[in-house]
One Martini backbone bead per residue (centre of mass of N, CA, C, O) as a GRO file, in nm:
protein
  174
    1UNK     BB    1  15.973  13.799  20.342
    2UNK     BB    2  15.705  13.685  20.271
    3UNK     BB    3  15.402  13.745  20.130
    4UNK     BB    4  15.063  13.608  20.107
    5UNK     BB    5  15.107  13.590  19.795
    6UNK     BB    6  15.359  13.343  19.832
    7UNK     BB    7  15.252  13.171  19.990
    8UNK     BB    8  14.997  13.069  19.798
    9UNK     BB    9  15.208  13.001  19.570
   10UNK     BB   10  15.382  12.779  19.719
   11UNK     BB   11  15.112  12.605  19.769
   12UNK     BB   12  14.999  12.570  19.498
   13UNK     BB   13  15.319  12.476  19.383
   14UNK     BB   14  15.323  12.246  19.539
   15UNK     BB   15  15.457  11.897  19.529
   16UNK     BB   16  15.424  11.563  19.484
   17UNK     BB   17  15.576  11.280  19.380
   18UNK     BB   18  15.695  11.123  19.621
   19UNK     BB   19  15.609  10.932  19.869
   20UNK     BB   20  15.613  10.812  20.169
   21UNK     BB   21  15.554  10.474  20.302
   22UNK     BB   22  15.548  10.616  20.570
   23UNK     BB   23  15.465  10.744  20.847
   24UNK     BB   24  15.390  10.846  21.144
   25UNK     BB   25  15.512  10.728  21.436
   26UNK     BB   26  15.352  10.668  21.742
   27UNK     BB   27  15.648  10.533  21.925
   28UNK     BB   28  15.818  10.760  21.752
   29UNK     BB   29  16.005  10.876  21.549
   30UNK     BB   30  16.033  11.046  21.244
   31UNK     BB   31  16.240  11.052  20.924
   32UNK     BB   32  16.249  11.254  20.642
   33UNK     BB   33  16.331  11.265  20.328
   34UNK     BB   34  16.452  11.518  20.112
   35UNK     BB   35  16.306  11.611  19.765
   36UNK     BB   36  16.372  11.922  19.594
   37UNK     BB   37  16.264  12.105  19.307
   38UNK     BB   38  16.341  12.395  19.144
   39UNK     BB   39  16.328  12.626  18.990
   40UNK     BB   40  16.507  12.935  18.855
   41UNK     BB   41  16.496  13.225  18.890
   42UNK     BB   42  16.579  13.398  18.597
   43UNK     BB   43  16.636  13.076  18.505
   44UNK     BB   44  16.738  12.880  18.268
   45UNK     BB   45  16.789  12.581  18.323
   46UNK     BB   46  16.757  12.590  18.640
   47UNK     BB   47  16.804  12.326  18.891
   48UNK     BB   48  16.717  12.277  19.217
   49UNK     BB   49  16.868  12.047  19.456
   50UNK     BB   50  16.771  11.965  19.738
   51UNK     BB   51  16.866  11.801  20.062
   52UNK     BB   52  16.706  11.644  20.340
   53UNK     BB   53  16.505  11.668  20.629
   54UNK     BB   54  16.264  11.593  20.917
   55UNK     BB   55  16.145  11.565  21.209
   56UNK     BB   56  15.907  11.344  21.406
   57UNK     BB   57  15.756  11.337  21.645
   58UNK     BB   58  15.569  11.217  21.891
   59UNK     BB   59  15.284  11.154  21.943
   60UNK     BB   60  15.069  11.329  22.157
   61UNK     BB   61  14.849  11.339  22.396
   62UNK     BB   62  14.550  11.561  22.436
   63UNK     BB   63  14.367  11.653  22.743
   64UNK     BB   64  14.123  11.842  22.861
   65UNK     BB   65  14.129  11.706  23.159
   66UNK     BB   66  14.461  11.823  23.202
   67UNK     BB   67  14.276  12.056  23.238
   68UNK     BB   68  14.112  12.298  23.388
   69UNK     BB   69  14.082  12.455  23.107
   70UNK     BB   70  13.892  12.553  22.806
   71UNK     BB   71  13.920  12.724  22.545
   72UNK     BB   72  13.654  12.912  22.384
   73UNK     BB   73  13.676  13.125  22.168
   74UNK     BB   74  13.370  13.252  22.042
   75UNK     BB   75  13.197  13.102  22.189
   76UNK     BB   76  12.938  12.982  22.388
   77UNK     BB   77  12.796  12.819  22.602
   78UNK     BB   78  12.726  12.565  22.439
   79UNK     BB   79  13.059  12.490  22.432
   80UNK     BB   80  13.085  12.394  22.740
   81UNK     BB   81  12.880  12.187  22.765
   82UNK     BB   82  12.963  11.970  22.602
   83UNK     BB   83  13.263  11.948  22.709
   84UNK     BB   84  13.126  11.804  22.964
   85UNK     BB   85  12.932  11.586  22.825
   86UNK     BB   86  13.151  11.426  22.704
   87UNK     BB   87  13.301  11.369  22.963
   88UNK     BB   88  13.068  11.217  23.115
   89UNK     BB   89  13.018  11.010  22.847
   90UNK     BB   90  13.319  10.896  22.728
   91UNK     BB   91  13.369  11.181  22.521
   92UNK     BB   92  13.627  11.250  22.480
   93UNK     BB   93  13.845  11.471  22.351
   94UNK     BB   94  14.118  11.384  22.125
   95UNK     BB   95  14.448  11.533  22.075
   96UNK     BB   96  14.719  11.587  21.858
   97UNK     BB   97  15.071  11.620  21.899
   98UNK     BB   98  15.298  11.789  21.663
   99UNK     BB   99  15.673  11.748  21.629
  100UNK     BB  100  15.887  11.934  21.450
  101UNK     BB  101  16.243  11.939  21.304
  102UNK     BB  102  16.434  12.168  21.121
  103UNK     BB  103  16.733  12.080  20.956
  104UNK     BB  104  16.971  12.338  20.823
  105UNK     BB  105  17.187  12.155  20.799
  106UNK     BB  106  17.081  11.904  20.603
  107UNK     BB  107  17.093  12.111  20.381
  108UNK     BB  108  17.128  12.028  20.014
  109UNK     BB  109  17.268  12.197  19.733
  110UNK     BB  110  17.187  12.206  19.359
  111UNK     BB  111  17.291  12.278  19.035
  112UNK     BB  112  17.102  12.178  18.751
  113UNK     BB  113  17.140  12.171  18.395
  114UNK     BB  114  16.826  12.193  18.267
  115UNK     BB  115  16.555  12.041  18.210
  116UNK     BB  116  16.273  12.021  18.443
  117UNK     BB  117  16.133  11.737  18.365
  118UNK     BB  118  16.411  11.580  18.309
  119UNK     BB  119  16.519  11.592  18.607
  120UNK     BB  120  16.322  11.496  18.725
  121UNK     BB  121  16.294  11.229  18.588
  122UNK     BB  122  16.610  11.132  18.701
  123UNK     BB  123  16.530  11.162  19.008
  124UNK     BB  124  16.300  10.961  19.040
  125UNK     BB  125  16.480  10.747  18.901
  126UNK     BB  126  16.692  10.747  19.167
  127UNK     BB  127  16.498  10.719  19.401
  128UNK     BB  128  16.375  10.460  19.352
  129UNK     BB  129  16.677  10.294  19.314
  130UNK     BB  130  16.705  10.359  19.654
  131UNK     BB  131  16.462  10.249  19.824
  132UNK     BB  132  16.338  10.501  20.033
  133UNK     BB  133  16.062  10.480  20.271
  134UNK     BB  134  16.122  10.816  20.366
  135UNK     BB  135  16.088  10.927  20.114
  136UNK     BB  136  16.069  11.277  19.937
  137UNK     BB  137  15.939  11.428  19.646
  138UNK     BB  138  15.943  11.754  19.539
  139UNK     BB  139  15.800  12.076  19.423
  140UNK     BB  140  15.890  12.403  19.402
  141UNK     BB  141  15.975  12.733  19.525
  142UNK     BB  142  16.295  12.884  19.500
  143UNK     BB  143  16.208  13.085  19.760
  144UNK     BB  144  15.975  12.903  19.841
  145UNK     BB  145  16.022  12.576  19.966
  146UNK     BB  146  15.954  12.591  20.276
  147UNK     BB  147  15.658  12.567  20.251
  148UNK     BB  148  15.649  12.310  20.091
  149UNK     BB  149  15.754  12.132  20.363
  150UNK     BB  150  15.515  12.233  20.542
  151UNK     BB  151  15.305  12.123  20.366
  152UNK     BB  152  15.370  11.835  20.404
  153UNK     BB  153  15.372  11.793  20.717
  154UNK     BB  154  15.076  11.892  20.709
  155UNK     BB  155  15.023  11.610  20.517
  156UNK     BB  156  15.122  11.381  20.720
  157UNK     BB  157  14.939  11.437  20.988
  158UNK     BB  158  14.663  11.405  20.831
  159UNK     BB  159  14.746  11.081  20.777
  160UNK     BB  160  14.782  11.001  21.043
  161UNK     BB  161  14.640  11.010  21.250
  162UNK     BB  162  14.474  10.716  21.214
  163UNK     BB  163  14.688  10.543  21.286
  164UNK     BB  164  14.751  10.641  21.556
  165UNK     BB  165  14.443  10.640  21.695
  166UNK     BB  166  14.444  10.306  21.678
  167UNK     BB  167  14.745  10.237  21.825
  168UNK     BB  168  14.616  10.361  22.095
  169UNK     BB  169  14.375  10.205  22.122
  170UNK     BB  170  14.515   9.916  22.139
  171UNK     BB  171  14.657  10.011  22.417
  172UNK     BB  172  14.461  10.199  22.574
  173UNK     BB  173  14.525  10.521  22.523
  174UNK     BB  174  14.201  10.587  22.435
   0.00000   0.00000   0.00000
């Protein structure tokens, strides 16, 4: 299990090298395809190649006033009347949830013999001319790889969250 200095390492060293094209689907899932790429930890010129998937549920609309009441620990009571204020002049707050699903049956690894910069360039080059709108090719930390997958998870929800609520509101659902 990682430790948070681990945790901070993988934040920190996990890069996209190519997006997808495409966002999070706002009326269906959406399944995005990724490429990691990382060093092996203790070993020169071997570099692991992951392919997998993880898809994105459809994101749901969250409203304050669908529940009884909504926590807000450690605020104010004037943090209750705003929310109530905000509600009665329909300017209530709405909340996008988004839903993942990690399949570790889909991911599949290898590894490759050489320089880390020259396999980048080579997977990036067959990435272009396989030309999936839904790729993501990133490189990560060998052993925290997986924390790699999930910064990007939260860059693509972060990424739509706007073309989302855009289209929520063209139809009318807020």
């Amino acid at each position: 299990m990682p430790d948070k200095a681990d945790i901070q390492y993988a934040m920190e060293h996990s890069h996209v090298l190519r997006e997808p094209d495409h966002r999070i689907n706002t009326f269906g899932s959406t399944k995005f395809h990724f490429v990691i790429l990382s060093e092996m930890m203790d070993c020169v010129d071997k570099v692991v190649v992951r392919r997998g998937s993880v898809e994105a549920h459809k994101p749901q609309i969250i409203r304050p006033s669908h529940y009884t009441s909504v926590e807000l620990e450690g605020f104010d009571e004037n943090a209750a009347e705003l929310l109530e204020w905000l509600k009665k002049h329909d300017k209530e707050p709405v909340f996008f949830q988004y839903g993942f699903n990690f399949k570790r049956t889909e991911v599949n690894s290898e590894v490759i013999t050489g320089n880390f910069e020259i396999v980048k360039a080579e997977v990036l080059k067959q990435i272009q001319k396989e030309d999936d709108p839904m790729m993501v090719l990133m490189e990560s930390v060998d052993d925290t790889w997986e924390i790699g997958l999930l910064k990007f998870s939260i860059d693509i929800i972060q990424k739509s969250q706007e073309i989302n609520q855009f289209d929520f509101k063209r139809r009318g659902l807020i």
